[in-house]
C-alpha angles and dihedrals in degrees: 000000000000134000124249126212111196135166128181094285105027155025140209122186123201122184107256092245091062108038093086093047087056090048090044092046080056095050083052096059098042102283106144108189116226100197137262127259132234116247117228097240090064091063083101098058098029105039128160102028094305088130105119098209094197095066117116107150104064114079095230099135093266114169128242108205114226089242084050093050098044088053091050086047089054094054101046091045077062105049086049093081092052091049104093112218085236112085114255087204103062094100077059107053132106124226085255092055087256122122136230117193103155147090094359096046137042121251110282106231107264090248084068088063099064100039119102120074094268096052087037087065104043087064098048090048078051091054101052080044094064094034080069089075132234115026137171129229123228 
């Protein structure tokens, strides 16, 4: 499964699992989430307040307001010049390019997952994404 983030013109997809290490590399480096907002749409299936607001990590529809994405984009412009261009996971990867982190090795911290040139760039595509305002999250 992955999440999409898509606005009116775009849309970048990250795999589920790492879709909470790249929000958590932005808290670390002064993202404070504002909180999404329900779509209407999702009234049927959260009715009555039961929108939790801080969720990020489902792909539910959920809106990112445009103050809310250029923040994101601010931290994570941040945390690029601390991601080296070697890739942090090699010590992780299989023969085939896969990894294995668990259970013979301990988690690798969620920075590690976006180093390399390849990964590098998915997060500064990310970033001019988000520079682009509001989103949703599928």
């Amino acid at each position: 499964m992955a999440i999409l983030c898509r606005n009116e013109t775009a849309g970048v997809w990250w795999q589920q699992w790492r879709w909470p290490k790249l929000l958590r590399l932005a808290q670390a480096h002064g993202w404070r989430p504002a909180g999404t907002t329900q779509p209407p749409e999702e009234l049927i299936h959260f009715p009555g307040g039961k929108w939790d607001p801080n969720n990020y990590t489902t792909n539910d529809g959920q809106i990112v307001s445009v103050t809310d994405a250029h923040a994101l984009a601010a931290a994570l412009e941040a945390a690029l010049p601390h991601l080296p261009d070697d890739d942090a996971l090699s010590k992780y990867r299989l023969p085939d390019g896969s990894i294995q982190i668990a259970p013979t090795h301990p988690p690798a911290p969620d920075a590690d997952w976006f180093t390399g040139r390849e990964a590098r760039a998915d997060v500064a595509n990310f970033i001019q994404f988000c520079r682009q305002g509001t989103f949703r999250i599928y």
